[in-house]
C-alpha positions, 0 to 999 in steps of 0.5 A: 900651527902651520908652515911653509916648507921649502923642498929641495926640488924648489916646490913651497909646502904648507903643513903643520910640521914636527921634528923626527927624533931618534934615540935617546937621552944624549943620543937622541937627535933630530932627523927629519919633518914630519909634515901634516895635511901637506899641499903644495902652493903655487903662485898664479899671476893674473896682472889684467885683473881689474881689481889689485886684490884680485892680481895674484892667486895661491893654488893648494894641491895636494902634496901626494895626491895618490894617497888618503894618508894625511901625514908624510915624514921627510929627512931634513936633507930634502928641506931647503928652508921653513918658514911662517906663511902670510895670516891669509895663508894659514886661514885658507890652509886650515879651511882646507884641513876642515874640507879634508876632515869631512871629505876623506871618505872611503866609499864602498867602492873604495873610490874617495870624496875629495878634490886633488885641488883646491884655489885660495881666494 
């Protein structure tokens, strides 16, 4: 299930997310996110928009562009907040996770498939 992390830096991130535990038994304790096909949201305003529904856009980049790998872990002091994303979020987000399965290809060039950016409608 998806989530909207909120980083310390101010930016928005949606993943599927999981505790990092370290330890065991009593000492075990949490540490950390790990976060899964994480892209960062941004908000786009287009207030002439003729259509009320058509006045706000959500933009999906990539969290680390730089990289083919899908999950990342982060220290729980980077992270301000999590929280549960708008239904239509989460159905953009997984559509975006399907387009990624089928286009995180390595080519012999060694050059990927992908797009770094995708907008939700």
């Amino acid at each position: 299930m998806a989530s909207i992390v909120t980083l310390r830096d101010g930016s928005n991130v949606i993943a599927e997310i999981n505790e990092i535990y370290q330890g065991e038994g009593d000492e075990r304790r949490g540490v950390g996110l790990q976060l899964r096909d994480p892209f960062t949201l941004e908000l786009y305003e287009f207030p002439d928009a003729e259509n009320p529904e058509d006045r706000s856009r959500v933009k999906f980049s990539r969290w680390n562009s730089f990289t083919l790998e899908r999950t990342f872990r982060l220290p729980y002091d980077s992270v301000v907040c999590v929280s549960t994303p708008d239904p239509n979020l989460t159905s953009a987000f997984e559509e975006k996770q399907k387009f990624f399965d089928a286009a995180d290809v390595v080519d012999s060039t060694g050059e990927t498939n992908d797009t770094a950016t995708e907008t939700a409608e």
